[in-house]
C-alpha positions as CSV (number, residue, x, y, z in Angstrom):
1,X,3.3,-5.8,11.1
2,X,4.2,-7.7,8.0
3,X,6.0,-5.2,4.8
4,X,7.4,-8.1,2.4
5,X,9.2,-10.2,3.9
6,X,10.1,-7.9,7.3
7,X,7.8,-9.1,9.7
8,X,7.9,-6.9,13.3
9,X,5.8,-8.1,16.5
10,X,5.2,-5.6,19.1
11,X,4.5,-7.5,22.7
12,X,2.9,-6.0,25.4
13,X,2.6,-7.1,28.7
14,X,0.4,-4.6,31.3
15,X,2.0,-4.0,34.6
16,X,1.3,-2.4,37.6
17,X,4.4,0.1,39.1
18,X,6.1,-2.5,40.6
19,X,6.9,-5.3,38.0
20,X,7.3,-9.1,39.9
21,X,8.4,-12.3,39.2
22,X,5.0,-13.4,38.0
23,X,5.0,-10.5,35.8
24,X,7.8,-11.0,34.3
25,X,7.6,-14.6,33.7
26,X,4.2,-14.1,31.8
27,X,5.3,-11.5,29.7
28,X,8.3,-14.0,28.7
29,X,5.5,-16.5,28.0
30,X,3.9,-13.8,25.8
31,X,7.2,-13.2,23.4
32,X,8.0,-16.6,23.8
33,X,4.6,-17.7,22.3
34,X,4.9,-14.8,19.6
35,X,7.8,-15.8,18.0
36,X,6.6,-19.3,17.4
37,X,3.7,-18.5,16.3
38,X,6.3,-16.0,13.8
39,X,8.2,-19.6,12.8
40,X,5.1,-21.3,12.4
41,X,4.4,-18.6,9.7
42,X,7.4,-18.5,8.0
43,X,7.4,-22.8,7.4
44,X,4.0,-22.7,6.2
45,X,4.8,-19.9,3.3
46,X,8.7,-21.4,2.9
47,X,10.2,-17.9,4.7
48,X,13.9,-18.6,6.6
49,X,14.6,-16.4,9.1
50,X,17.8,-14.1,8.9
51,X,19.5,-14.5,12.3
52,X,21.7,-11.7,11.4
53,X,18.6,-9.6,11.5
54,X,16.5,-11.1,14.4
55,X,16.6,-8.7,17.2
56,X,14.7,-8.8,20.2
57,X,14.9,-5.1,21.9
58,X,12.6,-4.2,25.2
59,X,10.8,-1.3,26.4
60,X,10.3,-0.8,30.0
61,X,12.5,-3.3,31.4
62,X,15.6,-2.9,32.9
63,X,16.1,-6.4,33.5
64,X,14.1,-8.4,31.2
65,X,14.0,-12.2,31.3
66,X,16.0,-14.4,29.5
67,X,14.0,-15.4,25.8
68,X,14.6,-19.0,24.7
69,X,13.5,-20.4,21.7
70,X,14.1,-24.2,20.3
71,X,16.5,-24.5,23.3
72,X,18.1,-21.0,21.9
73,X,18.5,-18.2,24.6
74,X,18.0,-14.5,22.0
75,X,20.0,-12.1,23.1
76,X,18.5,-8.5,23.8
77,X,19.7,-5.8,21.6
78,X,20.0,-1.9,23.0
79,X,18.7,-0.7,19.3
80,X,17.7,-2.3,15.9
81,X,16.4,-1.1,12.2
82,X,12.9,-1.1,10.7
83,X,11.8,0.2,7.2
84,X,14.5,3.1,7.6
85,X,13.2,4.0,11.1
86,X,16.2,3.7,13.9
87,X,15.2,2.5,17.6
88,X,16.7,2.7,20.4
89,X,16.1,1.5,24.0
90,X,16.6,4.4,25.6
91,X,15.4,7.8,24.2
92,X,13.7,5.9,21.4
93,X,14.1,7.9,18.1
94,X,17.4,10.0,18.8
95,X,18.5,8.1,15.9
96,X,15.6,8.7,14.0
97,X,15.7,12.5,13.9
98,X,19.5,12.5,13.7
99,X,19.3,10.6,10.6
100,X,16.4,12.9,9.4
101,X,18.0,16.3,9.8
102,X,21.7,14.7,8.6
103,X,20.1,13.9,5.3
104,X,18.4,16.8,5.3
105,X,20.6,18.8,5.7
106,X,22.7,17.3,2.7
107,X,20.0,17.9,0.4
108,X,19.4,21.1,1.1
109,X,22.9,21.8,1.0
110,X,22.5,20.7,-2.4
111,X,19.9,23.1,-3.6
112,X,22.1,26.2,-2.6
113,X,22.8,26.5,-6.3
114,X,19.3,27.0,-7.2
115,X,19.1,30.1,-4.5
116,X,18.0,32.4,-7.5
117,X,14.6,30.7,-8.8
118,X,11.7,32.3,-7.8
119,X,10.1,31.8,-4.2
120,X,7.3,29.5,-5.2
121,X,9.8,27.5,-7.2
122,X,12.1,26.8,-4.2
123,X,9.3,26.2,-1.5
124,X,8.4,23.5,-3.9
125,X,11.4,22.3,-3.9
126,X,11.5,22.1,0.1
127,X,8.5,20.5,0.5
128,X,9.3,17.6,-2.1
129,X,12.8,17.1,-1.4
130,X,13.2,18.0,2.2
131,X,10.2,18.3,3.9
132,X,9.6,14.6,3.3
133,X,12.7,13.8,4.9
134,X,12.2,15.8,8.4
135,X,8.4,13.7,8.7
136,X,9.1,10.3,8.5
137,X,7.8,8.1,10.0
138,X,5.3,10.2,11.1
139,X,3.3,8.5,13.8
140,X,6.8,7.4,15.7
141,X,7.9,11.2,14.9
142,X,5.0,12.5,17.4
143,X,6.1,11.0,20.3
144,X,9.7,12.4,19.9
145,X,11.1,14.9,22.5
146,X,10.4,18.8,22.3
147,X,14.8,18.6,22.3
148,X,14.1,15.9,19.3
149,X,11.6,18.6,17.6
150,X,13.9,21.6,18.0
151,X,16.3,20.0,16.3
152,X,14.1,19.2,12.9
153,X,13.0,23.1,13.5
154,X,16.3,24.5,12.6
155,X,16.8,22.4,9.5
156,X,13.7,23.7,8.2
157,X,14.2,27.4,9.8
158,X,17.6,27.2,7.5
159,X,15.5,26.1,4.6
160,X,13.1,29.3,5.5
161,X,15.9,31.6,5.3
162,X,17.0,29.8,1.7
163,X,14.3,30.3,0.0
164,X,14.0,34.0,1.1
165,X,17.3,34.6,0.3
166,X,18.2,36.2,4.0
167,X,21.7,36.5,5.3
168,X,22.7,38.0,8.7
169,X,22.2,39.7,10.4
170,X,18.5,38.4,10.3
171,X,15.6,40.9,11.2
172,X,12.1,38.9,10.0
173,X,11.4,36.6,12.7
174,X,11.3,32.9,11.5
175,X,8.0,32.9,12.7
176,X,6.3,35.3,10.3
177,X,8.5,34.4,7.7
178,X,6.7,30.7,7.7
179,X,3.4,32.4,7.9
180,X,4.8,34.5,4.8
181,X,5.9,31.0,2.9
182,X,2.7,29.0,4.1
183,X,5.1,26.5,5.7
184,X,3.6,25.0,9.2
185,X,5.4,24.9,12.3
186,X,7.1,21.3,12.2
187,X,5.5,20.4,15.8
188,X,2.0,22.0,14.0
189,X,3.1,19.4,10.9
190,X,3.8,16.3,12.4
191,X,0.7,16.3,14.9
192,X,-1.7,16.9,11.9
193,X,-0.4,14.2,9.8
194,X,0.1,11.8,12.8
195,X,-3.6,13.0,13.6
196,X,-4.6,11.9,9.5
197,X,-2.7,8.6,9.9
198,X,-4.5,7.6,12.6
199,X,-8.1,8.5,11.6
200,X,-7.2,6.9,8.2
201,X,-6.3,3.7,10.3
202,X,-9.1,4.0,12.4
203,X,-11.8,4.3,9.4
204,X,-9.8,1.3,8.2
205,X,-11.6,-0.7,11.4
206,X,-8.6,-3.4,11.0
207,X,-8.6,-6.1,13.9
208,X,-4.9,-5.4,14.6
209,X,-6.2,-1.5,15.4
210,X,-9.5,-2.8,17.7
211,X,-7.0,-4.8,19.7
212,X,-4.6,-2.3,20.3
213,X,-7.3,0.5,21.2
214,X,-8.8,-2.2,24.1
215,X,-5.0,-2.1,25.7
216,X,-5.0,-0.4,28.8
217,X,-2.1,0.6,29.9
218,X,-2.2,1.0,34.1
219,X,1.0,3.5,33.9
220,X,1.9,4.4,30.4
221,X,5.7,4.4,30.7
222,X,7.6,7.9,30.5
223,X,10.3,7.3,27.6
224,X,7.0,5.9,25.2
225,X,4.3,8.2,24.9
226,X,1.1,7.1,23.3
227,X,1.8,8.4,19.3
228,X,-2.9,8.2,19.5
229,X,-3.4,10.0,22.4
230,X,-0.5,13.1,21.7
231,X,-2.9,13.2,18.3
232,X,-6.1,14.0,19.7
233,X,-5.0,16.1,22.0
């Protein structure tokens, strides 16, 4: 995936329960071969790479073989940065959703002040200031954990309760009070919009998706769901 001049590879090596030595050293051969081919790249168009940047960061492994490139062994990294969206190794997008609901939650912190407009004014207001916040990425965001979800629930249960102007001791269930507001569910939200991206990528018949849609993955790992398959469920 290229965006400017961010360029993100995403390697995939199939392996069968047990991973062996031959796995392993083919899969090191695959990033190995990637990232050159990356260099190659970035000397044809004049591009210099910003070390401070690079990160390699695995998914799978728990021991993953040692990367060298022009003689240069590249450290691993536990998590790392792309387009605003946080990664981690392990429980991938904790970071993610605590970044989401944290700014979130400071913006609608903000629009307290405007608690008196009119209902339709202020679910406006939700769904272009806030609601954008809670979904992005999107297709990452429907892998997350049903924890994960809960937690980008409550910032937008708060921002239910806003714009009907309820204080405790509550009596409407949050429930029908969405149904009230026209405001889906944010697990209903984030698998239809995951579900549009990918049919829009799909129609798009791009050679990066046929590739990826031809992987077949033995034993699709636990901690990395398939962000395709949760949307056509």
């Amino acid at each position: 995936m290229q965006y400017a001049d961010d360029f993100t590879q995403v390697i995939i090596t199939k392996f069968h329960s047990t991973i062996t030595q031959p796995q392993r050293d083919q899969h090191k051969i695959n990033v190995e071969e990637e990232i050159i081919k990356q260099n190659r790249f970035e000397k044809e168009w004049k591009i210099k790479t910003n070390i401070a940047k690079f990160a390699i960061i695995n998914i799978g492994f728990y021991k993953a073989p040692t990367i060298v490139i022009n003689n240069t062994p590249i450290p691993y990294t536990n998590d790392t940065k792309l387009l605003g969206l946080h990664i981690t190794r392990h429980n991938f997008y904790v970071k993610q959703v605590e970044s989401n609901t944290n700014r979130a939650r400071a913006e609608l912190k903000k629009l307290n002040r405007f608690r008196l407009l009119k209902t339709k004014l202020k679910v406006r207001l939700y769904k272009a200031l806030i609601l954008p916040l809670l979904t992005y990425p999107i297709i990452p965001l429907n892998i997350i954990s049903d924890t994960q979800l809960k937690k980008l629930q409550v910032i937008q249960n708060q921002a239910v309760r806003w714009i009907s102007n309820e204080r405790w001791p509550i009596i409407c269930p949050i429930e029908l009070r969405q149904q009230e507001l026209k405001i889906e569910p944010m697990r209903q939200r984030i698998a239809r919009l995951a579900e549009g991206a990918w049919t829009q990528i799909a129609e798009e018949n791009s050679h990066f998706h046929q590739e990826n849609s031809l992987i077949d993955m033995i034993n699709p790992h636990p901690w990395y769901p398939s962000s395709l398959a949760r949307a056509l469920i």
